[in-house]
PQR file of N, CA, C, O and H, with PARSE charges and radii, in Angstrom:
ATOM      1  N   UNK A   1      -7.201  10.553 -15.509 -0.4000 1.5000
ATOM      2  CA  UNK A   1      -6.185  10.653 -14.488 -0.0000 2.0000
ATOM      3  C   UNK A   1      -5.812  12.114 -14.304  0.5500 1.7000
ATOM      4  O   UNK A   1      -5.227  12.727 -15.198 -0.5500 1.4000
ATOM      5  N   UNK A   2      -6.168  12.706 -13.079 -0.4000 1.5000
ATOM      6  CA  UNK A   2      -5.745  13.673 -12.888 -0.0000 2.0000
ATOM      7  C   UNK A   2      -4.657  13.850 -11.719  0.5500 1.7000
ATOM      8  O   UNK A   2      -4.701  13.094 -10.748 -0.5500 1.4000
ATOM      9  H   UNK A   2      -6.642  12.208 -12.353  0.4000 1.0000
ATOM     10  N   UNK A   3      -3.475  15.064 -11.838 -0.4000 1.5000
ATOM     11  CA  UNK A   3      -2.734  14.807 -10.729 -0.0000 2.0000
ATOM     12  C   UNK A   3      -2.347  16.046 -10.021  0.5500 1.7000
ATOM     13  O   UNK A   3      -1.536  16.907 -10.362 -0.5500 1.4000
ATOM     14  H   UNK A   3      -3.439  15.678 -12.627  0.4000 1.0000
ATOM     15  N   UNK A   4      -3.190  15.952  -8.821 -0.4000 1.5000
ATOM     16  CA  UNK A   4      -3.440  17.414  -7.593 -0.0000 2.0000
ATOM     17  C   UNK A   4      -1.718  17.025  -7.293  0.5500 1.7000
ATOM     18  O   UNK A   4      -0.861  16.151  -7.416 -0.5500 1.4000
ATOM     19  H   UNK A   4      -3.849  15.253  -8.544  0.4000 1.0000
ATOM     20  N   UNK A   5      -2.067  18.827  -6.666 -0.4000 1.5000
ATOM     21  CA  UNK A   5      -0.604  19.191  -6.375 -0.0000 2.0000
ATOM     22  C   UNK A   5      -1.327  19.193  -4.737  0.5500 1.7000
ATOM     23  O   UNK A   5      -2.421  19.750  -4.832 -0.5500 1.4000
ATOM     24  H   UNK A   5      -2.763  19.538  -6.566  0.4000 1.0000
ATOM     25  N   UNK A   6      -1.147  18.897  -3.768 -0.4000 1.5000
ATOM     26  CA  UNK A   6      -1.516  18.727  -2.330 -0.0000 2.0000
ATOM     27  C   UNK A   6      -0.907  19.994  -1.485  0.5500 1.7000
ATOM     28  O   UNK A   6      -1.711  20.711  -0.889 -0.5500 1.4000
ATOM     29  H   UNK A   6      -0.258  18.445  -3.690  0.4000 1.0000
ATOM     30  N   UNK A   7       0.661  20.321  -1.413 -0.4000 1.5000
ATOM     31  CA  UNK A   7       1.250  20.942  -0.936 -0.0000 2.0000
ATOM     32  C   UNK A   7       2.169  20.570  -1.823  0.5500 1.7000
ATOM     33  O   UNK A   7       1.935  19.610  -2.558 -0.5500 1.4000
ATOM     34  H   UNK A   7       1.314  19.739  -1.897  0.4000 1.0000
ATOM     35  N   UNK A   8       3.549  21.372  -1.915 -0.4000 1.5000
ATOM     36  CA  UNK A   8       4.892  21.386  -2.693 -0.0000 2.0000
ATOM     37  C   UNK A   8       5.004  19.966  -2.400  0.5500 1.7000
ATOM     38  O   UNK A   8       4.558  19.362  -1.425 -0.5500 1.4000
ATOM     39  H   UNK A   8       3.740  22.152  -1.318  0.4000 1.0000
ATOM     40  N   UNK A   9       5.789  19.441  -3.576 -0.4000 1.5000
ATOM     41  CA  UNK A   9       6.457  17.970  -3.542 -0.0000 2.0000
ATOM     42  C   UNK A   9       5.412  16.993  -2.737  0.5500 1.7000
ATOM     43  O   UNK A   9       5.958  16.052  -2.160 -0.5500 1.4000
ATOM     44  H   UNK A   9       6.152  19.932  -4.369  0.4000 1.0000
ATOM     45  N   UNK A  10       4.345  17.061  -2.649 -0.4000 1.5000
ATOM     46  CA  UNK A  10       3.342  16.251  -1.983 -0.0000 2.0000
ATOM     47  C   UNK A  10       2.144  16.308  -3.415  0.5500 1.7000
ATOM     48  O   UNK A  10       1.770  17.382  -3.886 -0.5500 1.4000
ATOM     49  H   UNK A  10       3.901  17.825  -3.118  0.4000 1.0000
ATOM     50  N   UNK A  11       1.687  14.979  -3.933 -0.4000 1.5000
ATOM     51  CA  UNK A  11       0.716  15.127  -5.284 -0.0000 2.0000
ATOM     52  C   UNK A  11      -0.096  13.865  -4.653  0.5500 1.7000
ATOM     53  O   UNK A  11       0.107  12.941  -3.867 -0.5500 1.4000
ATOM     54  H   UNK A  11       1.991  14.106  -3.550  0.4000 1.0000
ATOM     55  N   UNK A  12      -1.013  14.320  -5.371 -0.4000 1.5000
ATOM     56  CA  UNK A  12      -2.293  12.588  -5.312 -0.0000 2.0000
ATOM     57  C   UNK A  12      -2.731  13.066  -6.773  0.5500 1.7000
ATOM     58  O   UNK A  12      -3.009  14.199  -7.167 -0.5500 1.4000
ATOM     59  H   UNK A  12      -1.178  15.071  -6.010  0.4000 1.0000
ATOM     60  N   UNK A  13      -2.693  11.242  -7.786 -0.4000 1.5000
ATOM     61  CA  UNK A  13      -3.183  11.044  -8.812 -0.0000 2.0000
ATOM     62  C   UNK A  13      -4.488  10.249  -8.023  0.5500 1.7000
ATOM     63  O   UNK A  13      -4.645   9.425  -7.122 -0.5500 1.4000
ATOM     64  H   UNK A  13      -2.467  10.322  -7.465  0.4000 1.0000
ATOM     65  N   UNK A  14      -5.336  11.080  -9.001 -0.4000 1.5000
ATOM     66  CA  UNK A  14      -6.694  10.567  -9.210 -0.0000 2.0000
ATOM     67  C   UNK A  14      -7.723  10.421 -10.402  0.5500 1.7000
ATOM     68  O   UNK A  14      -7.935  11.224 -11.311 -0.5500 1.4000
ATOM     69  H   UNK A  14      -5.208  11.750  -9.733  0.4000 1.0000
ATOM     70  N   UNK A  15      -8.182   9.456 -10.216 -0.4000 1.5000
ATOM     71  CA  UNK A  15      -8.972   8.477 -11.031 -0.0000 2.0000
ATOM     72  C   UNK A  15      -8.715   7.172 -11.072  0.5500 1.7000
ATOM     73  O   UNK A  15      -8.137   6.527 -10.198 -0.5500 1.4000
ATOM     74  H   UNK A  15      -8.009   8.804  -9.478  0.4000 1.0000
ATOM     75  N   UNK A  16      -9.287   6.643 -12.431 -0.4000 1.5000
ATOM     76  CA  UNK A  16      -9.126   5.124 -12.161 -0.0000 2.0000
ATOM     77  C   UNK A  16      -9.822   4.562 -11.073  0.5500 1.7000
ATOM     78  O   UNK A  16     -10.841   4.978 -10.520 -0.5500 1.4000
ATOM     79  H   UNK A  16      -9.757   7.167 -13.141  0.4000 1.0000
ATOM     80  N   UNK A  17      -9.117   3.527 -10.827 -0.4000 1.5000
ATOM     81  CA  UNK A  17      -9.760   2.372  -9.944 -0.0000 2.0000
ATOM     82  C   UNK A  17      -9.283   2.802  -8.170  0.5500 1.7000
ATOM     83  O   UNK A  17      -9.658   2.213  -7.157 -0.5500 1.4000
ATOM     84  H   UNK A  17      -8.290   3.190 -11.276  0.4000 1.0000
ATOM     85  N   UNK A  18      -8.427   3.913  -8.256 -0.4000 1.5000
ATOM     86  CA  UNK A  18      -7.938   3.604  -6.585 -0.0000 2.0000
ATOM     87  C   UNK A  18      -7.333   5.244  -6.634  0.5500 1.7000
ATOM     88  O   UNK A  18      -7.749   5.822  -7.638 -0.5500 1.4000
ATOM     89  H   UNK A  18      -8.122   4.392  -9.079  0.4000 1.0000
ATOM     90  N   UNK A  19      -6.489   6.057  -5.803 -0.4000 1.5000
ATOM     91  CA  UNK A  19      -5.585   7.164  -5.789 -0.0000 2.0000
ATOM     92  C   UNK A  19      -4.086   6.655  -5.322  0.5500 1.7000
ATOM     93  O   UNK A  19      -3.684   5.600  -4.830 -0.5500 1.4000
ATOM     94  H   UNK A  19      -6.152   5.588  -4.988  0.4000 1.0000
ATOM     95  N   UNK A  20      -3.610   7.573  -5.607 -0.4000 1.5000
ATOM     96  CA  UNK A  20      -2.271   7.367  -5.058 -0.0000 2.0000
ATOM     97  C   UNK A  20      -1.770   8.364  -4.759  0.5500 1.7000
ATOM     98  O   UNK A  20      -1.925   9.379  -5.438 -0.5500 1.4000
ATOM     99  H   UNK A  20      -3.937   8.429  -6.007  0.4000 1.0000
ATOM    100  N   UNK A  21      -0.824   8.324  -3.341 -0.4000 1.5000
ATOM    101  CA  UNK A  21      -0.082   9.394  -2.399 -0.0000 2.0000
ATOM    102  C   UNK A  21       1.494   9.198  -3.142  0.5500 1.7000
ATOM    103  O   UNK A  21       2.247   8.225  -3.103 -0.5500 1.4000
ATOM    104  H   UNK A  21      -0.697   7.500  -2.789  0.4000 1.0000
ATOM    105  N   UNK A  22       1.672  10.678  -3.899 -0.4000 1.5000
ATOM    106  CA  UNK A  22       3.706  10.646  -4.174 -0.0000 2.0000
ATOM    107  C   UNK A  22       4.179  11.808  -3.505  0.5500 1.7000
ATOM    108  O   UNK A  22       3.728  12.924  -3.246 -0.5500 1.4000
ATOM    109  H   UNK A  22       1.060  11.468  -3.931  0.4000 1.0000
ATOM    110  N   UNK A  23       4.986  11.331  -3.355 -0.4000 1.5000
ATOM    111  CA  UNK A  23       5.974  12.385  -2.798 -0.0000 2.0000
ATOM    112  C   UNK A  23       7.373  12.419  -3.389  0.5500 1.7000
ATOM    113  O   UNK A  23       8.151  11.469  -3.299 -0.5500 1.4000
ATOM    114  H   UNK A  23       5.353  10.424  -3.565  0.4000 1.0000
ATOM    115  N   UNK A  24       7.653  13.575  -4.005 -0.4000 1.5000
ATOM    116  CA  UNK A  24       8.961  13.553  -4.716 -0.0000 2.0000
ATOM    117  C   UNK A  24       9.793  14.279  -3.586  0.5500 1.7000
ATOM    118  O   UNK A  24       9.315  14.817  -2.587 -0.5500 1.4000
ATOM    119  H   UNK A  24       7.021  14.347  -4.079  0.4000 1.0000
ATOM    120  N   UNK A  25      11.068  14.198  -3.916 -0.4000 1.5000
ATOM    121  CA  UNK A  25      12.270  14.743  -3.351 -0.0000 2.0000
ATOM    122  C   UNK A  25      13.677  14.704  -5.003  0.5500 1.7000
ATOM    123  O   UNK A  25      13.587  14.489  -6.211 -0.5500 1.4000
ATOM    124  H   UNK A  25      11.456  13.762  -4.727  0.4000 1.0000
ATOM    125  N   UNK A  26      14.511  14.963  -4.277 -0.4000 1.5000
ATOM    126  CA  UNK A  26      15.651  14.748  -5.049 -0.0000 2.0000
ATOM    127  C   UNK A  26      16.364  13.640  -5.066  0.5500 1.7000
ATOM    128  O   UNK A  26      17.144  13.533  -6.012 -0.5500 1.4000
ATOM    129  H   UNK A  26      14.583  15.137  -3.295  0.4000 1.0000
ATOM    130  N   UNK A  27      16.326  12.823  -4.330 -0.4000 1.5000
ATOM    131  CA  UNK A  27      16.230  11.379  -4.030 -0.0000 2.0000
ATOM    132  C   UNK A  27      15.560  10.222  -5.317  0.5500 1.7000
ATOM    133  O   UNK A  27      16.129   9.328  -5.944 -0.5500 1.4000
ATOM    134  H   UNK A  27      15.692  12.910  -3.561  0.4000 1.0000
ATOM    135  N   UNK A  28      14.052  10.740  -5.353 -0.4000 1.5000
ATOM    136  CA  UNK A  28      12.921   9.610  -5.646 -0.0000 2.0000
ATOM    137  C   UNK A  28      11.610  10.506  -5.596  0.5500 1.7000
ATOM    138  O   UNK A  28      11.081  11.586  -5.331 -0.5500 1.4000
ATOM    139  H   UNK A  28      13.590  11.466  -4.844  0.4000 1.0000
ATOM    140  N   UNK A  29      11.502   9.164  -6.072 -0.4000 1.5000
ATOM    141  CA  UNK A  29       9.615   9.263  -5.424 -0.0000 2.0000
ATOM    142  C   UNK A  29       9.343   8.521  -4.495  0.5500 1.7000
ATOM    143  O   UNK A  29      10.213   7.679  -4.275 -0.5500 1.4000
ATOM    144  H   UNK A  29      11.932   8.287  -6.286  0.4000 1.0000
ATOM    145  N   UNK A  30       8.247   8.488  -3.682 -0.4000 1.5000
ATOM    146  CA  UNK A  30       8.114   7.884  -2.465 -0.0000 2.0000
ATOM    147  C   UNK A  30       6.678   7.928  -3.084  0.5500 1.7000
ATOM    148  O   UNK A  30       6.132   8.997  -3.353 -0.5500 1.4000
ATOM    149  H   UNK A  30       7.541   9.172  -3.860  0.4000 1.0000
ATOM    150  N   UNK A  31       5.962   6.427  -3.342 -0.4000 1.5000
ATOM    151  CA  UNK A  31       4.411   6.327  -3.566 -0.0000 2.0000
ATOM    152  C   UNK A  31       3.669   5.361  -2.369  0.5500 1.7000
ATOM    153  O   UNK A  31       4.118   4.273  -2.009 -0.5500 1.4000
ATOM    154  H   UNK A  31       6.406   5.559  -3.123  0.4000 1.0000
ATOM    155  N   UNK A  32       2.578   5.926  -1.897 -0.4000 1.5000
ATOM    156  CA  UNK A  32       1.616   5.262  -1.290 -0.0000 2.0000
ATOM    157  C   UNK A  32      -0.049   4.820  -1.467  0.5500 1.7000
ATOM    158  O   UNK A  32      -1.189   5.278  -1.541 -0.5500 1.4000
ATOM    159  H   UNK A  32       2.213   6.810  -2.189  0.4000 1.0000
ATOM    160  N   UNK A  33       0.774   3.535  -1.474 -0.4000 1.5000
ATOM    161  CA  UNK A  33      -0.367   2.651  -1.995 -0.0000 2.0000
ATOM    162  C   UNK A  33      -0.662   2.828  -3.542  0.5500 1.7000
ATOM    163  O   UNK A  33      -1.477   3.660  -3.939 -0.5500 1.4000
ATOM    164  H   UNK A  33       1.700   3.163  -1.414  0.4000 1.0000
ATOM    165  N   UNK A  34       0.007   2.046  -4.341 -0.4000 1.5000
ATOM    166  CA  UNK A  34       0.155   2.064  -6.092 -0.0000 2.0000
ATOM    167  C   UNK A  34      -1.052   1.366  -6.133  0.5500 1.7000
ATOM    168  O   UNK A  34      -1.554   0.750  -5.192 -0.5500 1.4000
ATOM    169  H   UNK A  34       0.669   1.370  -4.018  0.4000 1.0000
ATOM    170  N   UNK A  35      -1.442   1.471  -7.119 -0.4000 1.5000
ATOM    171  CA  UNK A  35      -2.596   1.128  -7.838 -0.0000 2.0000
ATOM    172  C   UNK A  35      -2.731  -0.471  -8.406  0.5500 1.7000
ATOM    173  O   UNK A  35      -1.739  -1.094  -8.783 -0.5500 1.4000
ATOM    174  H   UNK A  35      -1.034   1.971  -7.883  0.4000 1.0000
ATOM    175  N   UNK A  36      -4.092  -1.036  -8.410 -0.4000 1.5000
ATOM    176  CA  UNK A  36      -3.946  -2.209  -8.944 -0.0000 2.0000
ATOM    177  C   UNK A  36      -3.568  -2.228 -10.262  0.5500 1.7000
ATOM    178  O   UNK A  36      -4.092  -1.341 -10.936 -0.5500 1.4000
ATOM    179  H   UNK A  36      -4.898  -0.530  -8.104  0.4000 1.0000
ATOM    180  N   UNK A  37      -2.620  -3.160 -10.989 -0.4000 1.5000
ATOM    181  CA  UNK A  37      -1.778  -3.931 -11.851 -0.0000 2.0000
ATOM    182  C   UNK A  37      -2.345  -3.139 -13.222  0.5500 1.7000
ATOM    183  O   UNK A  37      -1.606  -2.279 -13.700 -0.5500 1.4000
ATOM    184  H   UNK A  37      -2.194  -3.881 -10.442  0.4000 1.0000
ATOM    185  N   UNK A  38      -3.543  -3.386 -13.817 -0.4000 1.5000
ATOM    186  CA  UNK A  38      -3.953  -2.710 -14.639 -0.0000 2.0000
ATOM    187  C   UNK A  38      -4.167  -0.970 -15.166  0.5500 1.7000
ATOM    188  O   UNK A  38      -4.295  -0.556 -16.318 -0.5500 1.4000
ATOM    189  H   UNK A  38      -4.144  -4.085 -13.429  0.4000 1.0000
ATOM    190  N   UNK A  39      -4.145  -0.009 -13.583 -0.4000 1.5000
ATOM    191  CA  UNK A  39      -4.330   1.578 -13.531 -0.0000 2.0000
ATOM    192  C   UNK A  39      -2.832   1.345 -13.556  0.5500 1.7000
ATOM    193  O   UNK A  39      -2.647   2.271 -14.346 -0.5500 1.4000
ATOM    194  H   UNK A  39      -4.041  -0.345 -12.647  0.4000 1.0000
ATOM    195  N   UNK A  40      -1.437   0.814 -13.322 -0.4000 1.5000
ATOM    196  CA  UNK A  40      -0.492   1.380 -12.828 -0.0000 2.0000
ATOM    197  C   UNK A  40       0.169   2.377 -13.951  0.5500 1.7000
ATOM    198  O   UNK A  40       0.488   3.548 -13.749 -0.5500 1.4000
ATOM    199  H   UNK A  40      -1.587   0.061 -12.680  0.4000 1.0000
ATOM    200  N   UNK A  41       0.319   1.558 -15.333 -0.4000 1.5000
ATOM    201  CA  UNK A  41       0.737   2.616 -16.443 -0.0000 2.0000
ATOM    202  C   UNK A  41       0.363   3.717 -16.517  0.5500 1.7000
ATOM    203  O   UNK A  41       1.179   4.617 -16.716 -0.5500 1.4000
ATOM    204  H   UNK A  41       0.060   0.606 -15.497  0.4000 1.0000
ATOM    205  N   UNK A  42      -1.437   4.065 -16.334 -0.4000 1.5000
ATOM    206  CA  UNK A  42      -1.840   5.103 -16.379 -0.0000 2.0000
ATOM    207  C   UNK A  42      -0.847   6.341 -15.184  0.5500 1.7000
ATOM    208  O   UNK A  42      -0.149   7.338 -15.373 -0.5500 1.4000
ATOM    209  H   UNK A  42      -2.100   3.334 -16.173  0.4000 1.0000
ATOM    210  N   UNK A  43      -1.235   5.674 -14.157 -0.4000 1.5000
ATOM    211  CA  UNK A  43      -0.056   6.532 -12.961 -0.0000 2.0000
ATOM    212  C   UNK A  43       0.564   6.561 -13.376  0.5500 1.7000
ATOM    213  O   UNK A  43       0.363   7.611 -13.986 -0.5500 1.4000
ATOM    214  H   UNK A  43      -1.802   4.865 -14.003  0.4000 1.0000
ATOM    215  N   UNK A  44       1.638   6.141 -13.765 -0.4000 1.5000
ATOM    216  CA  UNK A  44       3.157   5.947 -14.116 -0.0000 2.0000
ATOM    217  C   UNK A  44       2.978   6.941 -14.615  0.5500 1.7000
ATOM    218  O   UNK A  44       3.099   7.837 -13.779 -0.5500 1.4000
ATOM    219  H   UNK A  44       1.801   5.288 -13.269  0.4000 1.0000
ATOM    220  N   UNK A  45       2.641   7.464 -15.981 -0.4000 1.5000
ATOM    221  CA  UNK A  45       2.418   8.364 -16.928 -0.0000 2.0000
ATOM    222  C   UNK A  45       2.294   9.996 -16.470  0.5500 1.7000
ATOM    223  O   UNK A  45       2.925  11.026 -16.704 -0.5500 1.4000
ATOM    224  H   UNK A  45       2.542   6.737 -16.660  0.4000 1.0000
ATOM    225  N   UNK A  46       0.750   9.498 -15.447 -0.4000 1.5000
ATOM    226  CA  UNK A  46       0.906  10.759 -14.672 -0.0000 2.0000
ATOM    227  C   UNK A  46       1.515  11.526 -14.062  0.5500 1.7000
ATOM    228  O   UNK A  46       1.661  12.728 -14.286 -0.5500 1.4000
ATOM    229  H   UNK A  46       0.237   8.661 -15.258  0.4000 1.0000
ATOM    230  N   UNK A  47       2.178  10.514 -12.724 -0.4000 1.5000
ATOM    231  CA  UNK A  47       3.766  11.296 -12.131 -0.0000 2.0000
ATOM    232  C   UNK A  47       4.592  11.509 -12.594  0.5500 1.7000
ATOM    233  O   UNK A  47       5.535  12.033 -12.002 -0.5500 1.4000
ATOM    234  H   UNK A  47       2.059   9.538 -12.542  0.4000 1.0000
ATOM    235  N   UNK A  48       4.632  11.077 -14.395 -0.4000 1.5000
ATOM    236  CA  UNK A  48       6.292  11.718 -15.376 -0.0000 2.0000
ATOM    237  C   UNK A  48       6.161  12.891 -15.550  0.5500 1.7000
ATOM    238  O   UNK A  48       7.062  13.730 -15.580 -0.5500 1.4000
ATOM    239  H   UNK A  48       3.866  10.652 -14.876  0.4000 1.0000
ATOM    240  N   UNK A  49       4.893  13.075 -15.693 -0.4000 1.5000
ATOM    241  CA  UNK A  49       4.433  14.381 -16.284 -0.0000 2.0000
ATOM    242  C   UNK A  49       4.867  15.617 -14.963  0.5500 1.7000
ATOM    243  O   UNK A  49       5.153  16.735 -15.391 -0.5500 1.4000
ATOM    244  H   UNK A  49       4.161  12.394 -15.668  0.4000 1.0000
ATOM    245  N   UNK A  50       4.903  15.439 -13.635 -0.4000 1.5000
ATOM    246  CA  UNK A  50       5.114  16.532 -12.787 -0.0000 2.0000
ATOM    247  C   UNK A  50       6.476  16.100 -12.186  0.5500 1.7000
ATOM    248  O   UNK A  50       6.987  16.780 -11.297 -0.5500 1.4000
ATOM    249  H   UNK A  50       4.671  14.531 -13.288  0.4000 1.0000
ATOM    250  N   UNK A  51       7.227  14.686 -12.783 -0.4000 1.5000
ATOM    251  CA  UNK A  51       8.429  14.685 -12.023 -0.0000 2.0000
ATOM    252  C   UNK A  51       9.166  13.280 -13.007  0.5500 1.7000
ATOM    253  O   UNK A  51       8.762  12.151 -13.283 -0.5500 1.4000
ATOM    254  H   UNK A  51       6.812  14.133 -13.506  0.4000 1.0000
ATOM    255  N   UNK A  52      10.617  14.177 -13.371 -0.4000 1.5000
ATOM    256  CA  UNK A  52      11.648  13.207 -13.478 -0.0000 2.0000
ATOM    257  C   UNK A  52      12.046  11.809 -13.138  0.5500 1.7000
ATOM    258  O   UNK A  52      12.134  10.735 -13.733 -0.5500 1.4000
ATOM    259  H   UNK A  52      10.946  15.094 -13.147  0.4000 1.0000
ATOM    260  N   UNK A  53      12.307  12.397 -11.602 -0.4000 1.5000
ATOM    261  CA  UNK A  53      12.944  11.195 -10.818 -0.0000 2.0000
ATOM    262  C   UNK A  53      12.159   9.670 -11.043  0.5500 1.7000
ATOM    263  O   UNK A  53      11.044   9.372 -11.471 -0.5500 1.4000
ATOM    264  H   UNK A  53      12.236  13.270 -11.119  0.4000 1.0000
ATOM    265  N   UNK A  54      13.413   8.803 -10.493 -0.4000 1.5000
ATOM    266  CA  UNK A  54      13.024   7.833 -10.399 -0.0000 2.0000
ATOM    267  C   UNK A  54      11.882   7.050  -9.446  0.5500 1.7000
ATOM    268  O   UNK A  54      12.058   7.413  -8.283 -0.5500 1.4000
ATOM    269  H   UNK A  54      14.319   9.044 -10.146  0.4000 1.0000
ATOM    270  N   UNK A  55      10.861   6.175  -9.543 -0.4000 1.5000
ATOM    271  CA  UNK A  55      10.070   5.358  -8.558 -0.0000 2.0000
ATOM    272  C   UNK A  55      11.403   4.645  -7.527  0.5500 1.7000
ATOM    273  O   UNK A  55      12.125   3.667  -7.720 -0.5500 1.4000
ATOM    274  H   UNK A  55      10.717   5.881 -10.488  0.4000 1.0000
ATOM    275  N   UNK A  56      11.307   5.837  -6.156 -0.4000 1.5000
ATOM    276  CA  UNK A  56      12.510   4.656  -5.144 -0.0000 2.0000
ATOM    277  C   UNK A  56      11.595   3.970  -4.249  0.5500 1.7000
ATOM    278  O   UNK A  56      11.993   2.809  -4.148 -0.5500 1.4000
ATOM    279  H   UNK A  56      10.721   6.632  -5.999  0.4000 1.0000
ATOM    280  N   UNK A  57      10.661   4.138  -3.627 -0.4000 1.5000
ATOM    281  CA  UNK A  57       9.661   3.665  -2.564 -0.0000 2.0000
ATOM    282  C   UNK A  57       8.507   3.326  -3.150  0.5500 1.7000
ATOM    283  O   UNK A  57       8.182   3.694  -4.279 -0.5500 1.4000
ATOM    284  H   UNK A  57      10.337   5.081  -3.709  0.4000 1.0000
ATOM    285  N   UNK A  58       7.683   2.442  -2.236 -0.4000 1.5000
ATOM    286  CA  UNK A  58       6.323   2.110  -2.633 -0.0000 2.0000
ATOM    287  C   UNK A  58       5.791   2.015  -0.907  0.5500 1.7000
ATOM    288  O   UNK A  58       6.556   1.515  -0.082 -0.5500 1.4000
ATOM    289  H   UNK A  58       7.947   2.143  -1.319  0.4000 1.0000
ATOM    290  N   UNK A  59       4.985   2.328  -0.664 -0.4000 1.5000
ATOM    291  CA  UNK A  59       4.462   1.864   1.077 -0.0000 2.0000
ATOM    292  C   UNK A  59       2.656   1.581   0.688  0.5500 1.7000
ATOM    293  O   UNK A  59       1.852   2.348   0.160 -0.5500 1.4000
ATOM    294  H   UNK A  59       4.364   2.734  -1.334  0.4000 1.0000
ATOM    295  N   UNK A  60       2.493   0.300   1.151 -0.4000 1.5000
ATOM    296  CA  UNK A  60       1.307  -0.586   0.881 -0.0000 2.0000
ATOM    297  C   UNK A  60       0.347  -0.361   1.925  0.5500 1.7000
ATOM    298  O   UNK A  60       0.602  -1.271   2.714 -0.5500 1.4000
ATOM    299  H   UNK A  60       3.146  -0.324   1.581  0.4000 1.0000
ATOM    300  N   UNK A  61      -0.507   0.235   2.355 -0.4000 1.5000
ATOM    301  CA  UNK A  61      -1.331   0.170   3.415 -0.0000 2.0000
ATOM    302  C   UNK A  61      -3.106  -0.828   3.482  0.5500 1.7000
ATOM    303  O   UNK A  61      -4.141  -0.927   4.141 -0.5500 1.4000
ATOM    304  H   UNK A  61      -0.714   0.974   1.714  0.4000 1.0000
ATOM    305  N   UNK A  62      -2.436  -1.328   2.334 -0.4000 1.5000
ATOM    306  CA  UNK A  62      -3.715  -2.341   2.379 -0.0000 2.0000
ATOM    307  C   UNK A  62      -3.017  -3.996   2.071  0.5500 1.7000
ATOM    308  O   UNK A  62      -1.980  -3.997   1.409 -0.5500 1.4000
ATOM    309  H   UNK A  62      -1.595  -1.248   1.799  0.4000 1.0000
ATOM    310  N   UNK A  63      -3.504  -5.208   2.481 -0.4000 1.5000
ATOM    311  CA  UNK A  63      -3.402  -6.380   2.578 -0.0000 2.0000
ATOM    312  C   UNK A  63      -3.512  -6.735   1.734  0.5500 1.7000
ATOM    313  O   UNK A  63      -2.990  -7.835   1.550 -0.5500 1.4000
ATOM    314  H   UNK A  63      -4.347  -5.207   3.019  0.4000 1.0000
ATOM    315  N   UNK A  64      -4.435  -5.947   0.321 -0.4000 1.5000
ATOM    316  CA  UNK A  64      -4.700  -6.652  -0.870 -0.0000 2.0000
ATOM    317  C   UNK A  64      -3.506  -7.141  -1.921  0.5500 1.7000
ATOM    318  O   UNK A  64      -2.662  -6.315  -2.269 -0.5500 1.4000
ATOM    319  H   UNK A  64      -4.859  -5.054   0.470  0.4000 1.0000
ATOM    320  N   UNK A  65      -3.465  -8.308  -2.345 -0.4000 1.5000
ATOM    321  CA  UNK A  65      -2.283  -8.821  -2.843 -0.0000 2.0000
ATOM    322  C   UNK A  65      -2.188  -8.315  -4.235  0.5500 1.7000
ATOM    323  O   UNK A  65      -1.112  -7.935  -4.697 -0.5500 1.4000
ATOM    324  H   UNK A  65      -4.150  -8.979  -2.063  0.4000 1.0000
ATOM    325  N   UNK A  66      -3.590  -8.300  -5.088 -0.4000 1.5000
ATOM    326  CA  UNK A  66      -3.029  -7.549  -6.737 -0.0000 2.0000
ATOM    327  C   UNK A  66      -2.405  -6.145  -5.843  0.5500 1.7000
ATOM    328  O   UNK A  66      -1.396  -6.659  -5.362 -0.5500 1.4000
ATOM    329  H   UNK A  66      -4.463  -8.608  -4.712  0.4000 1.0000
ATOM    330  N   UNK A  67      -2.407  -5.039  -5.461 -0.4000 1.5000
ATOM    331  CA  UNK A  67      -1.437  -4.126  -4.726 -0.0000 2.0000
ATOM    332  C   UNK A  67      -0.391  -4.095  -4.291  0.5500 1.7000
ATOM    333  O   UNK A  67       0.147  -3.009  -4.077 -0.5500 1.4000
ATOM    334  H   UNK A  67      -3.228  -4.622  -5.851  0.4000 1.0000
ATOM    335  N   UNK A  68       0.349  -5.502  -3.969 -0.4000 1.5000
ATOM    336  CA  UNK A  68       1.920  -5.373  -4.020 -0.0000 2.0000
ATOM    337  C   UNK A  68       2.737  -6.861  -5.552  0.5500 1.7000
ATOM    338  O   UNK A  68       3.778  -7.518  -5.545 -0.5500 1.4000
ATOM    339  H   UNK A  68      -0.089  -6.385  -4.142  0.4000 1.0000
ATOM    340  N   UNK A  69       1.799  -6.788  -6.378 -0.4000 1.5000
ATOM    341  CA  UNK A  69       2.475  -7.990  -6.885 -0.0000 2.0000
ATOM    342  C   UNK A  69       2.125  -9.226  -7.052  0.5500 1.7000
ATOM    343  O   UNK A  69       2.548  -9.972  -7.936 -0.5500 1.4000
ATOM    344  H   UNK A  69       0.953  -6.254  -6.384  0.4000 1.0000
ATOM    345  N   UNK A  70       1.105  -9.567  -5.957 -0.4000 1.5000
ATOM    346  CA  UNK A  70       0.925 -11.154  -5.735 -0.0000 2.0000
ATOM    347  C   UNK A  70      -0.363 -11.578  -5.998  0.5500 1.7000
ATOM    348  O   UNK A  70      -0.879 -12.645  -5.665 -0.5500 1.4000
ATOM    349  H   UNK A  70       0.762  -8.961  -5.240  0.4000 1.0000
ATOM    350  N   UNK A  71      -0.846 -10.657  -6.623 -0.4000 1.5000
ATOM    351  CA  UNK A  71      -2.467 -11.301  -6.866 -0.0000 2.0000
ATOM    352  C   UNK A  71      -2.505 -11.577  -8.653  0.5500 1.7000
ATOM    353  O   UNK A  71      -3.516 -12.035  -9.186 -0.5500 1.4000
ATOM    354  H   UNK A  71      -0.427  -9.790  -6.893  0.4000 1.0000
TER
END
């Protein structure tokens, strides 16, 4: 798991099974498209490492159900 810095407060973790788009603020995090059920700890882990804040958002751009919960 590696985690690019994109532009300020804009990161993508990569590896695993899928990537993921965060965006921190002072607010939250704002993640797009979390990872299936099994990579998520790994993420999790990753975005502590470049940011505090709390997970406030998630935005799903795929239909697949293990991706929001339901699979």
């Amino acid at each position: 798991m590696r985690v690019l810095e994109v532009r300020p407060n804009n990161l993508l973790t990569v590896g695993g099974r899928s990537n993921v788009t965060v965006q921190t603020c002072k607010h939250g995090v704002l993640l797009v498209d979390l990872r299936c059920r099994p990579s998520r700890p790994t993420a999790f882990r990753g975005i502590a490492t470049v940011t505090p804040a709390p997970i406030r958002y998630v935005i799903d751009s795929t239909p697949r159900a293990d991706h929001i919960d339901r699979g």
